[in-house]
C-alpha positions, 0 to 999 in steps of 0.5 A, a space after each residue: 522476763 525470766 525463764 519460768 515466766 518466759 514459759 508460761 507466757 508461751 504456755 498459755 498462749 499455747 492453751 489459748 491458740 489451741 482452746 481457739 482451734 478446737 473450741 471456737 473460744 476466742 480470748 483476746 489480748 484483753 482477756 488474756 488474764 481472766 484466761 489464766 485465772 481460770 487456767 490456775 484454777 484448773 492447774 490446781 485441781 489437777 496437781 501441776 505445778 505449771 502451765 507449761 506442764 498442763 500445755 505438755 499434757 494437751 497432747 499426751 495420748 491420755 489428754 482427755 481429763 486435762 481437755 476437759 478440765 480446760 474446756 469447761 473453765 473455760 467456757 463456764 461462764 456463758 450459761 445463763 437461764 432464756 439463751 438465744 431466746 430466738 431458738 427457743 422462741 422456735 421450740 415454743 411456736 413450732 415444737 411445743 404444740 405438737 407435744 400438746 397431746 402427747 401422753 409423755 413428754 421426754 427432753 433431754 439437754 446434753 452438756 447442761 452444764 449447771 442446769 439453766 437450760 434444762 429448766 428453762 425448757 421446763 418453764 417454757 413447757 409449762 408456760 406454753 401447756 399449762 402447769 399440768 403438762 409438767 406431770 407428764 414431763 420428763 426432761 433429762 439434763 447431762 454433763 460430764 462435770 460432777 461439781 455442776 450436775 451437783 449445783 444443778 440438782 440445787 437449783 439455786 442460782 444468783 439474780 445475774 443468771 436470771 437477766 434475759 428471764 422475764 421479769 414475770 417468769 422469775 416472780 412465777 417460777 423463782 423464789 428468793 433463798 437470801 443473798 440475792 439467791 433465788 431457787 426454782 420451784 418444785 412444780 418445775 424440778 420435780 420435771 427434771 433429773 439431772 446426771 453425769 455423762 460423757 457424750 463420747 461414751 456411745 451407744 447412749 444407755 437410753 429405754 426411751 427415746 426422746 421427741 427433741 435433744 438440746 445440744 448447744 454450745 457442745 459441739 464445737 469442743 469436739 474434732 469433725 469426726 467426734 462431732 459426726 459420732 456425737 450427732 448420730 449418737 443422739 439420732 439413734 436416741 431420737 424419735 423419727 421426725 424428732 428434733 436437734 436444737 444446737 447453738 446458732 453457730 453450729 451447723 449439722 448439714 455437713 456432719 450427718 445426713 440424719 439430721 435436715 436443717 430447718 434453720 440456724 440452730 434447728 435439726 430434725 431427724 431425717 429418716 437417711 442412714 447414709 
């Protein structure tokens, strides 16, 4: 093996041990290349020539971008439209009737990477309250990445991200665009905006407060510090009573006492401040 590729050899394992310490993403030896498939691509949009130079960057005070860059190449692939259908079958039987008369149904999903989330949550409104709910439905998708708010707002996705979606509901809710494409319908994005945010960037520049935030495979990308910040952000933003959907593995108890847990993956907002 030569020096250059002794180097990215160390380099990437370098990227994967440490996208394992920070992000709980696991890369086995037998993915070991999709990793620096996804890793040169990130390289390329920032403008290194190699990876030993985005390992070095990981731990430059100004870190940020480069993190960022490799969290979301990383992880880019796992978003799909009904994930962890048994959280959202919760927020469909406990959380959604209690919107049922609410004159304004506010949502927010955070870090909503391409959108899937945001209307999925959507569907399930409509599904749940009837079509005429979504009129006074206002779901808010965020993210840090400006490439996938912008596929987002377009709202077309392939047939592969539809999978754990009844077959019923892509009929309903779907229409085809060619190419084994398919769009949402406009009844369901007009009850969704979607825009660039950075979680670290608090207090959140909210006027309304939100009756429950999804925030699911995020939390993991951040130290336990960052995660209290973020957790308690979202609580200054959330109605009291409120609720906070995470990933199943994710866990609040130990981040803020704001939060009580209900189950795996399901906060709600607790009245404690300390």
């Amino acid at each position: 093996m030569t020096q250059s590729a002794l180097a990215d050899d160390t380099s990437l394992e370098t990227i994967r041990a440490w996208l394992e310490r920070t992000c709980a993403i696991h890369y086995p030896p037998g993915k070991r290349a999709l990793l620096q498939q996804r890793l040169g691509r990130v390289q390329q949009s920032l403008g290194m020539r190699t990876l030993n130079e985005m390992a070095n960057a990981l731990h430059c005070p100004d870190s940020r971008e480069v993190q960022l860059a490799i969290m979301h190449a990383a992880s880019t692939n796992h978003t799909y439209f009904f994930r962890e259908t048994d959280v959202l079958d919760q927020f469909r039987k406990d959380f959604l009737p209690t919107l049922a008369t609410r004159p304004e149904i506010r949502l927010w999903s955070a870090a909503c990477s391409t959108g899937d989330e945001v209307y999925t949550l959507a569907i399930l409104i409509a599904e749940a309250l009837g079509p005429e709910a979504l009129r006074r439905t206002h779901i808010l998708g965020t993210d840090i990445s400006a490439p996938v708010i912008e596929r987002a707002e377009a709202g077309i996705y392939p047939r592969d991200r539809l999978e754990q979606m009844p077959a019923d509901l892509v009929q309903r809710y779907l229409r085809p665009v060619g190419l084994n494409r398919f769009r949402v319908t406009d009844d369901i994005r007009t009850a969704c905006t979607f825009r660039r945010m950075n979680l670290k960037k608090s207090p959140y520049p909210f006027q309304h407060m939100f009756q429950a935030v999804f925030c699911r495979n995020v939390l993991y990308y951040f130290t336990p510090s960052d995660q209290a910040e973020v957790v308690n952000a979202i609580a200054d933003v959330t109605e009291r009573g409120g609720w906070m959907f995470t990933s199943v593995t994710e866990n609040l108890r130990e981040l803020s006492p704001r939060w009580q847990y209900i189950s795996n993956g399901i906060s709600r907002k607790t009245d404690k401040l300390t």
